[in-house]
C-alpha positions in Angstrom: 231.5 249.1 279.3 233.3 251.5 276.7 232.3 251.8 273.3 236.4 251.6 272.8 237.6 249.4 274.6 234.6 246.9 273.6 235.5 247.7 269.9 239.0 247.0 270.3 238.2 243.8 271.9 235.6 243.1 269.0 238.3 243.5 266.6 240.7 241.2 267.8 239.0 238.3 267.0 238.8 236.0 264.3 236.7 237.1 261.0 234.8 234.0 261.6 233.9 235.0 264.9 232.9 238.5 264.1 229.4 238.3 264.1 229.0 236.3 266.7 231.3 238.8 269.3 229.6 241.5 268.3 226.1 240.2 269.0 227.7 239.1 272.4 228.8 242.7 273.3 225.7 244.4 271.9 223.5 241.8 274.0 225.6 242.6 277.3 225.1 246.2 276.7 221.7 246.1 276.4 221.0 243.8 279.6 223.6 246.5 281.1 220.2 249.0 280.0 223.1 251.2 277.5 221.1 250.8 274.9 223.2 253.7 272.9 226.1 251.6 273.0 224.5 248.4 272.1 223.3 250.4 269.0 226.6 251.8 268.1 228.3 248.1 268.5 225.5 246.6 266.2 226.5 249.0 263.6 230.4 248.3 263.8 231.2 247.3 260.3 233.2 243.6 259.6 237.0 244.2 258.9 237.9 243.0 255.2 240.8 240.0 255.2 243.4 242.8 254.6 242.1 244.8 257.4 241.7 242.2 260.1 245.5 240.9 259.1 246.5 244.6 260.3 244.6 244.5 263.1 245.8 241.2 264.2 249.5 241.8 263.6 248.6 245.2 266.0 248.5 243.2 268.8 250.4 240.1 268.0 253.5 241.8 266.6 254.5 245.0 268.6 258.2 245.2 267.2 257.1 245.9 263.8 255.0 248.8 264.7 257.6 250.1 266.5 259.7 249.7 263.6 257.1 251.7 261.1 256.9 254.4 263.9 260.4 254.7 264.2 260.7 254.8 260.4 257.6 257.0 260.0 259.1 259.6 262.1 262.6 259.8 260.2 261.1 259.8 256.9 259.1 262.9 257.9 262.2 264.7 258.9 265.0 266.8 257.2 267.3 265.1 254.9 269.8 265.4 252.1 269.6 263.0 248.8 271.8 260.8 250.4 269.8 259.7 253.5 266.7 259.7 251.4 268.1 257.4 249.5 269.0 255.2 252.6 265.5 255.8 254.2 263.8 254.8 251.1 265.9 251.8 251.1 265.3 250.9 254.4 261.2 252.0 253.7 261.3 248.8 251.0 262.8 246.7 253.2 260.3 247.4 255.6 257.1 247.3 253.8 258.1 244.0 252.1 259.3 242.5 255.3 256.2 243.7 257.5 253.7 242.2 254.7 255.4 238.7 254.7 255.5 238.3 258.4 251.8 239.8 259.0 250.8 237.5 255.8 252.6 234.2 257.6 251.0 234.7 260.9 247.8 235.1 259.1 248.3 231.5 257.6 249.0 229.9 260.9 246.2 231.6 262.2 244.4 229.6 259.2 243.5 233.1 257.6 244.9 232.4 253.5 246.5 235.6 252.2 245.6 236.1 248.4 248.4 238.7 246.3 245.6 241.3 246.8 245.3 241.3 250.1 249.3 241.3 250.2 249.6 244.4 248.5 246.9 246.2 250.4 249.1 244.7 253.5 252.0 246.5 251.6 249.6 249.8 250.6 248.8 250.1 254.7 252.2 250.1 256.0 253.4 252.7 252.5 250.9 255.0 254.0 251.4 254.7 257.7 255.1 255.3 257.0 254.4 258.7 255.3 251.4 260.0 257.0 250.9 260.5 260.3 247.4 259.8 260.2 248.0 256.6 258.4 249.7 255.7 261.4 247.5 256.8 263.9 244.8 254.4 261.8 247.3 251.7 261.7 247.7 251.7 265.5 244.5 251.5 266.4 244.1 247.9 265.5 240.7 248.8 264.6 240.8 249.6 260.6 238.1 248.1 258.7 239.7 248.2 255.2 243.6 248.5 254.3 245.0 252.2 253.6 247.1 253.9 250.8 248.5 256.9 249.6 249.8 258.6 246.5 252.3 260.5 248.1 250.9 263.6 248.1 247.4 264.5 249.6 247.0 263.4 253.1 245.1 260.0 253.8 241.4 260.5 254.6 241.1 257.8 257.0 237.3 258.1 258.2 235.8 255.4 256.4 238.5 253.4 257.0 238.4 252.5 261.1 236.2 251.7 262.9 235.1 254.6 265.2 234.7 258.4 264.3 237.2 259.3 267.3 240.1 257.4 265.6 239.8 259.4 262.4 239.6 262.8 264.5 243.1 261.6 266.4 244.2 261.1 262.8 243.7 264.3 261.5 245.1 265.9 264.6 248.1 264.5 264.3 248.3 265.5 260.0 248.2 268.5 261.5 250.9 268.4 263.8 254.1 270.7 262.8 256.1 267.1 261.1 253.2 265.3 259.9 253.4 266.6 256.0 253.0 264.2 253.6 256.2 262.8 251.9 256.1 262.9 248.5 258.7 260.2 246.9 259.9 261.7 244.1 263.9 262.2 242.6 265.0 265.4 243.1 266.5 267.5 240.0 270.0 267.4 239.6 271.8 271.4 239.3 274.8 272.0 237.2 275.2 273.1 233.8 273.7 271.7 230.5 272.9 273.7 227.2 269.0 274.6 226.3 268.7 272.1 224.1 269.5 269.4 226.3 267.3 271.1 229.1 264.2 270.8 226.9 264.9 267.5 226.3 265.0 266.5 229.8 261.8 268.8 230.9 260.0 266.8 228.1 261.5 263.2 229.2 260.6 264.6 232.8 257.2 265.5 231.9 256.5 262.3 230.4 258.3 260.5 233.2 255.2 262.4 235.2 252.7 261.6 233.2 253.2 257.9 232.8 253.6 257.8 236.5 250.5 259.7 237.3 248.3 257.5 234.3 250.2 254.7 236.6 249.1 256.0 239.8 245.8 256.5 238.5 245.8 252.9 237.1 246.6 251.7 240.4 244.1 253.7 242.0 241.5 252.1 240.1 242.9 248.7 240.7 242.9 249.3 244.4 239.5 250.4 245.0 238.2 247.6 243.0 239.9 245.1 244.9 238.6 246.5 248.3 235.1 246.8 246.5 235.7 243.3 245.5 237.0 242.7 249.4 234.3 244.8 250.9 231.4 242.9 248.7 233.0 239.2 249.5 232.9 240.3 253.3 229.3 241.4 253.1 228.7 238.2 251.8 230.0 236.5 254.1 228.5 238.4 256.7 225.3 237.4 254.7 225.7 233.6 254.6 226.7 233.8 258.5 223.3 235.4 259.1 221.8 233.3 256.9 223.0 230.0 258.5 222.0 231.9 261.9 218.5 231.9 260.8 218.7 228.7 259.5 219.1 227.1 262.4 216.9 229.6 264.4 214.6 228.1 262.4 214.8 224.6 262.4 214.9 225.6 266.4 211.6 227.1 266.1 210.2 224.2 263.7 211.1 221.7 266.5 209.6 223.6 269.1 206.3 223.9 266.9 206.6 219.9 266.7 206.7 219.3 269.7 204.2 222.0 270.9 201.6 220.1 268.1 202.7 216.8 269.9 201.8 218.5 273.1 198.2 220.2 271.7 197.5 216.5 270.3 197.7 215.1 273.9 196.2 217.5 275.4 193.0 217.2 272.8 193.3 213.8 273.5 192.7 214.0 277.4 190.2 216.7 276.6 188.0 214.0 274.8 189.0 211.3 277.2 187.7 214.0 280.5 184.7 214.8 278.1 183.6 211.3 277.5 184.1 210.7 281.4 181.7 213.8 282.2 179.5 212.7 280.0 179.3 209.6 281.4 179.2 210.6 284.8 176.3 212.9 284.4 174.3 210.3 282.9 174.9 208.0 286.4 174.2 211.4 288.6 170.9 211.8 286.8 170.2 207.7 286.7 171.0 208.4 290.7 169.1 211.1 291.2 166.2 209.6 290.2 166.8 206.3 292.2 166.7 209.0 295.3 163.8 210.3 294.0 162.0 207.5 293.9 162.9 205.7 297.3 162.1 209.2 299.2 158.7 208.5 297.5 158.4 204.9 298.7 159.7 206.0 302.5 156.8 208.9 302.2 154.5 206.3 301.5 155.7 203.6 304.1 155.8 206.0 307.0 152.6 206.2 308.8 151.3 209.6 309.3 
């Protein structure tokens, strides 16, 4: 068995069956005598709801990853203001579309989609769009929290899937030759305008940039406390499952001791019964012994010497 391809199978289940899979394919590794991969299995962490969407729309909806490639790929390119323009257009479009479908299936899959798990659906496919990383995470179908970006650094995606190797693909392909990190952001218009009237717009600009970077920054903060929030309801989760587990492991072993006491009674029962029976019997060998005893006597005395 390979740690990858078992991982890859563990993460196409259902959250509710997480645990439960992942015990299975740790237990077959170990009767297998890998004991190294049963280890690594048991420590494969439990996709938030965000996460597992993703990785279920992965393998159920192929024609929208090959839409955000495709997409992905352009946007990283050469272009004039005009095609940006277009691309971003079409980069709205797409991010709005891919959350609503990947947020539907979850419903018929019975999975409910909250509005923050819809925009970490919409932060994940933002980021695989503009870094090629992101989208080496994203088609994995093995992330184990949603991704996002600002637009300008590239997306550290190591404690976001769920093997080490993924992340080192990822930052292999940042550093391929059109994997920079698009940065979304108007470009300056040229032409002619009078000092004045370029201060003015320098200090709009630069208050244009700091409200969006106190907005970024806001949204940052937002973000990781919903996957906090995510991350601790998942662990909780994982929690109760175990809990109920042990629960029943319990009232397992609390019927077994019942019936084991049941068993001990019976036997202590039959142990008297046997003893009382020895008992008894000893007292007829010995009753016996001496009626031998004393008719050997009588014979020695009858016989004539």
């Amino acid at each position: 068995m390979e740690l990858r391809d078992a991982a890859r199978q563990l993460y196409g289940v259902d959250p509710s069956s997480f645990m439960a899979e992942r015990s299975r394919l740790a237990a077959e590794a170990r009767s297998a005598g890998e004991k190294d991969l049963a280890k690594r299995l048991t420590g494969l962490r439990k996709p938030t709801v965000a996460a597992w969407v993703v990785n279920a729309a992965v393998r159920d909806r192929p024609d929208l990853l090959d839409d955000i490639r495709r997409l992905g790929t352009e946007l990283r390119g050469d272009h004039d203001d005009v095609e940006l323009r277009e691309l971003g257009t079409e980069r709205r479009r797409l991010i709005a579309r891919a959350a609503r479908e990947w947020a539907a299936a979850a419903g018929e899959r019975g999975t409910a989609v909250s509005e923050a798990v819809q925009r970490d659906l919409e932060s994940t496919v933002q980021a695989a769009l503009i870094d090629a990383g992101a989208a080496v995470a994203l088609d994995s179908g093995m992330l184990v929290r949603p991704l996002s970006a600002n637009g300008l650094d590239a997306i550290d995606v190591s404690d976001a899937v769920a093997l080490p190797e993924i992340a080192d693909e990822a930052r292999e392909a940042q550093g391929a030759p059109d994997a920079e990190v698009i940065e979304f952001r108007p470009r300056s218009r040229s032409g002619t305008s009078t000092a004045k009237e370029t201060d003015r717009a320098r200090a709009s600009n630069d208050r244009a940039a700091s409200d969006r970077a106190a907005l970024d920054r806001a949204a940052g903060r937002l973000a990781a406390a919903e996957r906090e929030l995510e991350e601790a309801r998942s662990e909780l989760a994982d929690l109760r499952d175990r809990l109920h587990e042990l629960d029943g492991e319990r009232g397992r072993l609390e019927t077994e001791i019942d019936d084991l006491t049941e068993q001990l009674e019976g036997a202590r029962e039959d142990l008297a019964r046997v003893d009382r029976e020895r008992g008894e019997l000893r007292r007829r060998r010995t009753h016996g012994e001496r009626a031998v005893t004393d008719a050997e006597r009588r014979v020695n005395r009858l016989t004539p010497e």
